[in-house]
C-alpha positions in Angstrom: 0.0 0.0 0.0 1.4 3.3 -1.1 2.4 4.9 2.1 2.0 8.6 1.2 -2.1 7.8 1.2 -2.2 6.5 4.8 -0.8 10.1 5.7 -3.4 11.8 3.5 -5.8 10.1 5.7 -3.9 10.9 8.9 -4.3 14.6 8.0 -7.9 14.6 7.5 -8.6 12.3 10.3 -6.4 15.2 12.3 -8.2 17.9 11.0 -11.4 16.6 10.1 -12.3 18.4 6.6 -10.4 18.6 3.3 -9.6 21.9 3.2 -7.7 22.1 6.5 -6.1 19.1 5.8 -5.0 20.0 2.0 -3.6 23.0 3.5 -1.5 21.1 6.2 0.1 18.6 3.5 0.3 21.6 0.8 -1.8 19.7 -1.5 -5.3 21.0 -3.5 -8.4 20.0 -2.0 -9.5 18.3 -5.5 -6.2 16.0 -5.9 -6.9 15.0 -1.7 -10.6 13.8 -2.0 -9.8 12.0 -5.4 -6.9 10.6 -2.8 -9.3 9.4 -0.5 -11.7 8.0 -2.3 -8.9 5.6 -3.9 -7.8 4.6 -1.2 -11.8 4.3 0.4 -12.4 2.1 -3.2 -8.7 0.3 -2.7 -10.3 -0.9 0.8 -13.8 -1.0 0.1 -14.9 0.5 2.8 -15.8 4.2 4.0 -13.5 5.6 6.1 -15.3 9.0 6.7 -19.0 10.2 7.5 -19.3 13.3 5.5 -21.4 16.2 6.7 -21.7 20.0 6.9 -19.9 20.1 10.2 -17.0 18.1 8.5 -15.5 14.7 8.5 -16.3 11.6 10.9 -14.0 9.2 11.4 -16.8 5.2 11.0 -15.6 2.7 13.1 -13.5 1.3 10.0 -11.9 4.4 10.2 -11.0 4.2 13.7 -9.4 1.0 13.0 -7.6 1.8 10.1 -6.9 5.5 11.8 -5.0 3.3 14.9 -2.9 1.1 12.4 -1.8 3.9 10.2 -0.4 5.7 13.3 1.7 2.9 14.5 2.8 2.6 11.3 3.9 6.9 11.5 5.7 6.2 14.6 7.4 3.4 13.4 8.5 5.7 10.6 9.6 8.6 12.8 12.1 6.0 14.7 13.9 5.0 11.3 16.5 7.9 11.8 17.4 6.4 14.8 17.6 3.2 14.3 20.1 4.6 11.4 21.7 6.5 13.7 23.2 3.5 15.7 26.5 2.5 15.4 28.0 6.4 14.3 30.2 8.5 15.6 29.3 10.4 19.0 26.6 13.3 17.6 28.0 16.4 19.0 27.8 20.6 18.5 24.8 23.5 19.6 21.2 23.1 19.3 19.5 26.5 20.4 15.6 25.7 21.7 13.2 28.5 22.3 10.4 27.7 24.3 7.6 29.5 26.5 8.1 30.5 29.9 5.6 29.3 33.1 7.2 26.1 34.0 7.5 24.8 30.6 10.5 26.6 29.2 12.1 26.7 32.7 11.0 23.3 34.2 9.7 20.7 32.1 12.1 21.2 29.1 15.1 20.9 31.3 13.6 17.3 33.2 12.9 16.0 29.5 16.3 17.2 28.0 18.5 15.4 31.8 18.8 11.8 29.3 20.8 13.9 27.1 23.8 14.5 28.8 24.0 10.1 29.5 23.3 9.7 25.3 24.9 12.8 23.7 27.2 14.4 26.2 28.8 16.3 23.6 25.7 18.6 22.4 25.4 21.9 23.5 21.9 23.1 24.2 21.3 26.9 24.3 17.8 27.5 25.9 15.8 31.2 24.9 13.0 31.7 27.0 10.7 33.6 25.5 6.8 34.2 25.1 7.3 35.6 21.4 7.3 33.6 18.2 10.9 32.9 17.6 11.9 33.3 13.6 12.8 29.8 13.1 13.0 31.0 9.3 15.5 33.2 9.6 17.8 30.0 12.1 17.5 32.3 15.6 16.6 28.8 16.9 16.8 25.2 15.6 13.8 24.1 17.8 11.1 25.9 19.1 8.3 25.1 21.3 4.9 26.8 20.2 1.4 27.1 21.4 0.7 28.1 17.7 0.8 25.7 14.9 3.3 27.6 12.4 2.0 28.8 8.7 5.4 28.8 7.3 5.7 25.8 4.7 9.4 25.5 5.3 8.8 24.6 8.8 8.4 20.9 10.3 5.9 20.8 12.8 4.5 18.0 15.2 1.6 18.6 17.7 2.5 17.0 20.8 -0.2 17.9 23.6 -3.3 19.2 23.8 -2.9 21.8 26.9 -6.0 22.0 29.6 -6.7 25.5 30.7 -8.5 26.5 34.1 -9.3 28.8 36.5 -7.2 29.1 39.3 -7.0 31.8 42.7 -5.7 32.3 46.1 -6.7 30.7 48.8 -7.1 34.2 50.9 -9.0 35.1 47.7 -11.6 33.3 48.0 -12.7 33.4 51.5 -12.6 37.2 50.6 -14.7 36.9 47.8 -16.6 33.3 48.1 -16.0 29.8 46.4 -17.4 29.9 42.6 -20.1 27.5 41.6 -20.2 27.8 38.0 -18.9 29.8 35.5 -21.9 32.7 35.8 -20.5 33.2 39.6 -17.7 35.0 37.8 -19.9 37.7 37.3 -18.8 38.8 40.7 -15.0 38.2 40.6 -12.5 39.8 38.9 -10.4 38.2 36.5 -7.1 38.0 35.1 -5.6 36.8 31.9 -2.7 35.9 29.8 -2.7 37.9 26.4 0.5 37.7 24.4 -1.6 38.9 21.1 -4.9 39.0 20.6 -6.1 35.7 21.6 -10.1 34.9 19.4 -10.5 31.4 21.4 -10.0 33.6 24.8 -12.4 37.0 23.8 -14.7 34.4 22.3 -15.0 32.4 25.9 -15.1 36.0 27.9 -17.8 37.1 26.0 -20.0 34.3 25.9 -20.1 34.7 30.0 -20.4 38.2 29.2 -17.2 38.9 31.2 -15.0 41.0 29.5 -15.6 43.6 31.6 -14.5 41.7 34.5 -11.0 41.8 33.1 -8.8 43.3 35.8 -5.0 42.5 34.4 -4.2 41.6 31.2 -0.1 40.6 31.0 2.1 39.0 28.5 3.5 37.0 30.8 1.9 33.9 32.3 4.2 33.9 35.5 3.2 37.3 36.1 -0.1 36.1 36.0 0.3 33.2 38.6 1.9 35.7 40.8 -0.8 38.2 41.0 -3.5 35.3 41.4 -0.9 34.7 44.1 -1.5 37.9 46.0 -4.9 37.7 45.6 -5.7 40.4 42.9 -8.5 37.7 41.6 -9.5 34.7 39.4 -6.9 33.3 36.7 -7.5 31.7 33.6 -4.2 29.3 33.4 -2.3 26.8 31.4 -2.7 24.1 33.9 1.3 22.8 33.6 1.9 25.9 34.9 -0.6 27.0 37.3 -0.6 23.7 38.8 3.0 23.8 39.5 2.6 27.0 40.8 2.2 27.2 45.0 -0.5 28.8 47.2 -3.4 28.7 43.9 -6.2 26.9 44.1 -8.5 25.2 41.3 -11.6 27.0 41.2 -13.3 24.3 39.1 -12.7 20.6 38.4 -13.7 20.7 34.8 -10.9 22.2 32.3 -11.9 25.4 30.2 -13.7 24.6 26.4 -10.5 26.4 25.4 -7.8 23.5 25.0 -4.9 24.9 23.1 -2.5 22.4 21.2 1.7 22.5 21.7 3.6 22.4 18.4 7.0 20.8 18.6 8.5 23.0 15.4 11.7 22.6 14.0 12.9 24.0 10.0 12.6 21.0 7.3 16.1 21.5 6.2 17.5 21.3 10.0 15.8 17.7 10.3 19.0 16.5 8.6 21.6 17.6 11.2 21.6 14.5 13.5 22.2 16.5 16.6 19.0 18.4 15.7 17.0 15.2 15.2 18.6 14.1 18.6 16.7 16.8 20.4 13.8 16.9 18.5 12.9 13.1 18.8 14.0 13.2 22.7 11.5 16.6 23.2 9.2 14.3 21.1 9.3 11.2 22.9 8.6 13.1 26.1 5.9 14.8 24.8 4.7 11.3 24.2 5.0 10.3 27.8 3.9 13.3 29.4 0.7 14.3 27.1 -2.2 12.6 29.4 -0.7 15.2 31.7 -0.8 18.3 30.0 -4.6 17.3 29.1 -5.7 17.2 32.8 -6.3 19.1 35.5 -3.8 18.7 38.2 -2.0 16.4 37.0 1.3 18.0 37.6 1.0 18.5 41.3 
C-alpha cells in the first residue's frame, strides 16, 4: 500500500475536513478527496461520514486510523535506528520555548537523558513568550502554542494543553468559592494575552465577562503571581498553574478552550543529527507526558 495515502488520511482524520487538511500537507483540495476515495475504493470501505460540520471518522476508520499511526511512529524511529553505530553526535542546538514552568521546568527534566546519550551537544535555551523566527535559524527548535504557517517549517503537535481557573486561597474566603462559570460575574479576572487571543475574547464574552477583566499581562508567570497575591480569578495553562504554589482550582472541569503545543523545528535542520537528537527526545517526552498536560492537576 502506497504509504504517502495513509498520511493523507492521517491529516484529514487530524483535521477533520479537506480543506484544513490539504492545507497542512500543501496539497489542493481536488487531488486529496480523489486521494481518499482511492484509497476508500482500494479498501472497500468508508473511512469518513461526510457532513456540513465536517469529517467523521466510521468505526473502520478508527481502526484503520489506529494502524496507520503505529505505522507513522514506526516511521519517525527509522532515523534512529540509522543513527546506531555512528560517531558520538555532537555541536549547539538553540531551543526557544515559553516560559511558566515549561520553558524553565519541564524542558530541562525531558532534556536530563541527554547529557548520558549525547554528552557532547550543547543546548542553548531562549526563554521567550514571542514567536521565535525559526525562518530566519535564531533557533533550531522551538516550542509553540501556535501551529506555524510557514511551509518550510516541520511541525508536530504534541499535547493538547487543559486550561482552568485558578485563585488564592485568601481570595476566595474574601470573595466566596465559585459555583459555575456565571458566579464570575462577581470576581474579577485575570488573563494571559500575548496577542490577541479569538478562542479567549470568544469564551469571555460568551459569559459576558470581559468587563470583569482586571489584568491583562504577556507573561503567564506574572499572571500566577498576581492570582498569588490575591488580585483575583486566573485563567491558566494548567502545567503551569498547577506547578505554581498557594493557587487553588476554582473548578474541576478544564476550560472549552484547550490549546494544542507544536514541537516545530525547519525542514532542512531535520538532517543535522544533533537536531533530530533533540527533537525526537523533546518528542518522545511529549509522548510520555501528554495525558498530563490534558488534565487538571496532573502536575502537582
Amino acid at each position: 500500500m502506497d504509504w504517502s495515502s495513509l498520511r493523507d488520511f492521517l491529516a484529514l482524520a487530524e483535521c477533520g475536513s479537506v480543506s484544513a487538511a490539504a492545507r497542512s500537507l500543501q496539497s489542493s483540495q481536488p487531488a486529496l478527496s480523489r486521494r481518499l476515495q482511492k484509497l476508500e475504493e482500494a479498501l472497500d470501505v468508508e473511512l469518513f461520514v461526510r457532513s456540513q460540520r465536517g469529517m467523521r471518522l466510521t468505526a473502520a476508520g478508527e481502526r484503520v486510523r489506529a494502524l496507520a499511526q503505529r505505522m507513522q511512529d514506526a516511521a519517525e524511529h527509522i532515523p534512529a535506528a540509522a543513527d546506531l553505530g555512528h560517531d558520538r553526535v555532537s555541536g549547539v542546538v538553540r531551543i526557544s520555548a515559553p516560559e511558566a514552568h515549561l520553558g524553565t521546568d519541564w524542558i530541562l527534566q525531558a532534556l536530563l537523558p541527554l547529557r548520558q546519550s549525547s554528552p557532547e551537544i550543547l543546548i542553548e535555551l531562549s526563554v521567550d513568550n514571542q514567536l521565535t523566527d525559526l525562518g530566519r535559524r535564531h533557533a533550531d527548535i522551538a516550542l509553540r502554542l501556535v501551529k506555524p504557517t510557514d511551509p518550510s517549517l516541520t511541525a508536530r503537535k504534541v499535547a493538547s494543553v487543559a486550561w482552568g481557573l485558578y485563585a488564592s486561597p485568601g481570595y476566595l474566603r474574601g470573595r466566596g468559592r465559585l459555583a459555575t462559570p456565571a458566579d464570575l460575574q462577581e470576581h474579577d479576572l485575570l488573563v494571559y494575552e500575548n496577542k490577541p487571543d479569538t478562542r479567549q475574547t470568544q469564551w469571555l464574552e460568551r459569559y459576558a465577562l470581559a468587563n470583569r477583566v482586571v489584568l491583562r499581562a504577556n507573561s503567564i508567570d506574572a499572571v500566577c503571581a498576581a492570582a498569588r497575591a490575591g488580585w483575583g480569578v486566573a485563567l491558566l495553562p494548567a502545567f503551569s498553574a498547577q506547578r505554581a504554589t498557594h493557587l487553588d482550582l476554582v473548578f474541576e472541569k478544564p476550560l472549552e478552550r484547550n490549546l494544542s503545543l507544536w514541537l516545530v523545528t525547519h525542514a532542512d535542520l531535520r538532517k543535522s543529527r544533533r537536531i533530530r537528537t533533540v527533537f525526537r527526545l523533546l518528542a518522545q517526552a511529549f509522548e510520555r507526558d501528554q495525558q498530563r498536560f490534558a488534565e487538571l492537576g496532573s502536575f502537582r
